[in-house]
C-alpha beads as a LAMMPS data file, in Angstrom:
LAMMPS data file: protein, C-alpha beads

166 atoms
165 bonds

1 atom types
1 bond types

-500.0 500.0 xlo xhi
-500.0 500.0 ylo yhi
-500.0 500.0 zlo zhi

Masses

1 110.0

Atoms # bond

1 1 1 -291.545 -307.414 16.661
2 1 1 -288.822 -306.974 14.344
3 1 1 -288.551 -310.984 13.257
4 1 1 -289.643 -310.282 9.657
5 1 1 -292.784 -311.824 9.979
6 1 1 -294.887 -309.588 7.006
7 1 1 -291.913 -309.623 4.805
8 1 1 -291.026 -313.196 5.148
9 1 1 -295.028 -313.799 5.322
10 1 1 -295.815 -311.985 1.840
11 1 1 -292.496 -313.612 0.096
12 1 1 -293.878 -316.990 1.495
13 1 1 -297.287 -316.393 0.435
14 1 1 -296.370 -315.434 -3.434
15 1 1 -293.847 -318.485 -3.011
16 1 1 -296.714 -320.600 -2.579
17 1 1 -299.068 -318.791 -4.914
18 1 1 -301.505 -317.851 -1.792
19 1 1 -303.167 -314.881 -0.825
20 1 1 -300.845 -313.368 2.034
21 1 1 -303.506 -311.861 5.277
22 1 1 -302.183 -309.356 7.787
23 1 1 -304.067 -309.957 10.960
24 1 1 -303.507 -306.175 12.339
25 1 1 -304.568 -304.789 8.531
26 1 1 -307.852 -307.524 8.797
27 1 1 -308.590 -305.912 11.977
28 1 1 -308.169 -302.112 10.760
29 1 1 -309.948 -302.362 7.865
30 1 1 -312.983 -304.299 9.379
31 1 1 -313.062 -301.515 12.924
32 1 1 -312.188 -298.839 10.545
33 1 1 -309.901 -297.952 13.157
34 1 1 -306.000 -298.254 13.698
35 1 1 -304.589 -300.790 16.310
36 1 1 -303.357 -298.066 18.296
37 1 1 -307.039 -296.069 17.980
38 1 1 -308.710 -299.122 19.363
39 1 1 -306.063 -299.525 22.312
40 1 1 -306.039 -296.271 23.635
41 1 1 -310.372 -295.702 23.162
42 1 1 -311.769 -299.326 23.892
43 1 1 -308.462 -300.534 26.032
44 1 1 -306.340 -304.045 25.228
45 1 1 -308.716 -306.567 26.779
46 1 1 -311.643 -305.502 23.867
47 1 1 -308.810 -305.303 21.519
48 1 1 -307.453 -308.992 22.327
49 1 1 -311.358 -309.874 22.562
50 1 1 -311.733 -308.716 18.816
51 1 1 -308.247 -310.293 17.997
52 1 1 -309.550 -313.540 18.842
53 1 1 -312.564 -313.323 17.136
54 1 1 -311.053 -312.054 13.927
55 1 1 -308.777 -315.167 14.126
56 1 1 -311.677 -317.266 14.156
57 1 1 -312.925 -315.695 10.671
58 1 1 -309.519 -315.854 9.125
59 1 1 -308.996 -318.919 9.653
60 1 1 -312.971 -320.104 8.615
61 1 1 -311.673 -318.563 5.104
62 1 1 -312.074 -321.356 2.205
63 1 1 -308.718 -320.655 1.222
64 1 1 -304.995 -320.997 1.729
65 1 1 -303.213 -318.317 2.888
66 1 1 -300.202 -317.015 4.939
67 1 1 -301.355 -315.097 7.934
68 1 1 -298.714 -312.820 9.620
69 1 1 -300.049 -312.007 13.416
70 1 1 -299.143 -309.498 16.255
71 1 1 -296.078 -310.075 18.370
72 1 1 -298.924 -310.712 21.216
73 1 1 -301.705 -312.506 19.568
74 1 1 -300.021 -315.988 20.628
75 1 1 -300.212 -315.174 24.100
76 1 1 -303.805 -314.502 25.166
77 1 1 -307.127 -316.596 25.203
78 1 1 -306.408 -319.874 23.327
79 1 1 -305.168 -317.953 19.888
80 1 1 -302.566 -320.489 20.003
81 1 1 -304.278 -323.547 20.593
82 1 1 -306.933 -322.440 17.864
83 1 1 -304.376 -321.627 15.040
84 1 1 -302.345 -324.739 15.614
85 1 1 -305.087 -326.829 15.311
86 1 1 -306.677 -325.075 12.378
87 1 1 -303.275 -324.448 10.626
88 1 1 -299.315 -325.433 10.334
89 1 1 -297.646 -322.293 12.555
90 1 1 -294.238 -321.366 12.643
91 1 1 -291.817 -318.811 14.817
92 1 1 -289.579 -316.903 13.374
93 1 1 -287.470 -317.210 16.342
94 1 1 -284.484 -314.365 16.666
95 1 1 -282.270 -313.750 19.803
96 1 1 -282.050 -311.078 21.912
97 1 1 -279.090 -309.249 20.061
98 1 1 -279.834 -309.503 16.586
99 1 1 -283.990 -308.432 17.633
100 1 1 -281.998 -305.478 19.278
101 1 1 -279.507 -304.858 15.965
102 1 1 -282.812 -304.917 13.881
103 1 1 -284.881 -302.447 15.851
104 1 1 -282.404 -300.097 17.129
105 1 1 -282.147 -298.738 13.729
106 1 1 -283.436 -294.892 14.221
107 1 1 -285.754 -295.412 10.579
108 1 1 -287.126 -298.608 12.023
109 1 1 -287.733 -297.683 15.612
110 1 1 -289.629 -294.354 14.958
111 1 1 -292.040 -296.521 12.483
112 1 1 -292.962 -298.601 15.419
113 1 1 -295.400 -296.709 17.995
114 1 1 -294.777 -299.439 20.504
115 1 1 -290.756 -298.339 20.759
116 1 1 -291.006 -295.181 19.245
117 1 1 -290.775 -293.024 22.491
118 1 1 -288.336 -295.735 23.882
119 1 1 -284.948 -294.463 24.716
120 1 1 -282.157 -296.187 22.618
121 1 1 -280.629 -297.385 26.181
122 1 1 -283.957 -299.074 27.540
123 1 1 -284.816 -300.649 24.254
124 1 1 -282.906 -303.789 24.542
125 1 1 -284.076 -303.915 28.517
126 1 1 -287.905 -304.084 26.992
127 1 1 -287.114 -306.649 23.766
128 1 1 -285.717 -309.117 26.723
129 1 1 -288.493 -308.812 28.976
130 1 1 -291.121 -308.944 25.883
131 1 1 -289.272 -312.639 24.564
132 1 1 -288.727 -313.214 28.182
133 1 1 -292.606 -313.036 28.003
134 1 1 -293.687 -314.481 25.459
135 1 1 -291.170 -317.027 24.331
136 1 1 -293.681 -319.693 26.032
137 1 1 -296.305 -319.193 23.569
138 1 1 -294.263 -318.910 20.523
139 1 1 -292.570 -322.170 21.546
140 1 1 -295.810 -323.697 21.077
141 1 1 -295.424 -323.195 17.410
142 1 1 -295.309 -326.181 14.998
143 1 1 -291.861 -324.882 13.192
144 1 1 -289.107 -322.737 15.028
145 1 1 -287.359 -321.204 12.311
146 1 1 -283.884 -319.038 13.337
147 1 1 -283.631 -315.607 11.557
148 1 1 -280.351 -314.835 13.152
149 1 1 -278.192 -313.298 10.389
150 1 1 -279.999 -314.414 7.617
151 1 1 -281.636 -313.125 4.348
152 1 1 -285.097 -313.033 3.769
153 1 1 -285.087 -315.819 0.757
154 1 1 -283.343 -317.868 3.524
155 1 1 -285.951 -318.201 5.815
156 1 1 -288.471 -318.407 3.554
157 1 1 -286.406 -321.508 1.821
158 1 1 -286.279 -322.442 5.396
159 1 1 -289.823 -322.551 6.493
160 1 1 -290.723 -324.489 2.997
161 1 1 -288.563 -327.134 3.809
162 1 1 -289.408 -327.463 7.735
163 1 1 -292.774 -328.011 6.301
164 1 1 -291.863 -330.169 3.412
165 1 1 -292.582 -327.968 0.551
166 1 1 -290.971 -328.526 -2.333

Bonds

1 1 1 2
2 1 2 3
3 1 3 4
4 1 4 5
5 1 5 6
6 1 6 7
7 1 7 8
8 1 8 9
9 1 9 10
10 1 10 11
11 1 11 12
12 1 12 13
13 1 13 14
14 1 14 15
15 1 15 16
16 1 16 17
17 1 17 18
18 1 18 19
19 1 19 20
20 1 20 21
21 1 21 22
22 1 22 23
23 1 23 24
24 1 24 25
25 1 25 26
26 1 26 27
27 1 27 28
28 1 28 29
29 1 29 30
30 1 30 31
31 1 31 32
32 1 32 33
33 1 33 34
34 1 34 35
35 1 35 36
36 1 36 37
37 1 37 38
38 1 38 39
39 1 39 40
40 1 40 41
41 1 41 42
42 1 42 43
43 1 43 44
44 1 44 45
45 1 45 46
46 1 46 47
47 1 47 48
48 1 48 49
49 1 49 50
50 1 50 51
51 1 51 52
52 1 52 53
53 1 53 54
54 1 54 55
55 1 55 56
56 1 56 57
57 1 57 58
58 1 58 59
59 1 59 60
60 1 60 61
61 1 61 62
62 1 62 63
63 1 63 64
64 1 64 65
65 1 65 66
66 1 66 67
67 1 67 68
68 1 68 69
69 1 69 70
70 1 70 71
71 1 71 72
72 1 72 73
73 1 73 74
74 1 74 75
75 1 75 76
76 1 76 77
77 1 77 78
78 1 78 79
79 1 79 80
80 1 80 81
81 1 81 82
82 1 82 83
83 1 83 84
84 1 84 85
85 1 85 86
86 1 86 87
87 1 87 88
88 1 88 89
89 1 89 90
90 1 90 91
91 1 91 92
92 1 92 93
93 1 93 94
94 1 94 95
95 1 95 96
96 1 96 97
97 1 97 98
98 1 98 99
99 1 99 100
100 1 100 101
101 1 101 102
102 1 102 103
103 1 103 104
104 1 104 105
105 1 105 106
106 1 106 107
107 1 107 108
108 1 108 109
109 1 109 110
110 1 110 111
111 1 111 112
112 1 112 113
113 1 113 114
114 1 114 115
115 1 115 116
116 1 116 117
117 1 117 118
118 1 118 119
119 1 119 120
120 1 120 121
121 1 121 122
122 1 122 123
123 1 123 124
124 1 124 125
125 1 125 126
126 1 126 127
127 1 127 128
128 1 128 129
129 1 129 130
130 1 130 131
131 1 131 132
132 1 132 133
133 1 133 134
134 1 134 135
135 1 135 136
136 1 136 137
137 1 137 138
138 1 138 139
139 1 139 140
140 1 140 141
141 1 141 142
142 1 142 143
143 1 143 144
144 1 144 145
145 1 145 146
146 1 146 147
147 1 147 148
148 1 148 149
149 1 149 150
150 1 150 151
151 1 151 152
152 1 152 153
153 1 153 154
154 1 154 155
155 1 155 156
156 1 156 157
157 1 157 158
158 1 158 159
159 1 159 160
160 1 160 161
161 1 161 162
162 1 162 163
163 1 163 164
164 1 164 165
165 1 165 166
């Protein structure tokens, strides 16, 4: 949460010329439901159930695209293992602080149901234990890219070069 992964994602994808797929949008629009809807009525374990499954059609597509996913999708089932071997995968990899700079912002936090209700002094206490967490998976990642401090067109000129894009 917070790394830039849509923005970069999208900028990548028209970079590229590719189609640019949400994951949590593919999800909404085929449940006809919002990610929060589907948490709090059919609970997380159908939800990462579903996530898995809708990983598997995304990435059956005949097409390239640039896939943005969930801060948690790498860390259930074998989501990892099946994107990595069906696609190149990169982390947008940002430290504790700057995460914290990012989503402390009072604009950003209150678009974010997951931190919304969090107060301002607990929300760096739940970014740490959520990379904490998590870090595992996302090291698992083909490409580590750093976002510390760094402009959008950055990363993406980044990313095309870890994976030898012209």
């Amino acid at each position: 949460m917070g790394s830039g992964k849509s923005t970069v994602g999208k900028r990548l994808a028209k970079r590229l010329d590719m189609r640019f797929l949400d994951l949590d949008d593919y999800i909404q629009e085929k449940t006809k439901s919002t990610i929060a809807d589907i948490f709090a009525t059919k609970g997380e374990i159908y939800f990462r159930t579903l996530e898995t499954q809708c990983i598997q059609e995304v990435l059956a597509l005949d097409e390239n695209f640039v896939l943005a996913l969930g801060g948690g999708t790498p860390c259930y089932g074998t989501n990892m293992e099946l994107m990595n071997a069906a696609a190149r995968t990169i982390y947008l990899s940002g430290s504790l602080n700057y995460i914290y700079e990012r989503l402390a912002v009072p604009k950003r936090k209150a678009k974010r149901p997951l931190i919304a209700h969090i107060g301002h002094a607990d929300l760096k206490e739940f970014i740490a234990k959520h990379l904490f967490e998590r870090r595992p998976y996302y090291e698992k990642a083909h490409y580590q890219i750093s976002i510390d401090h760094k402009k959008k067109a950055q990363v993406v000129a980044e990313i095309l070069a870890a994976v030898s894009i012209p």
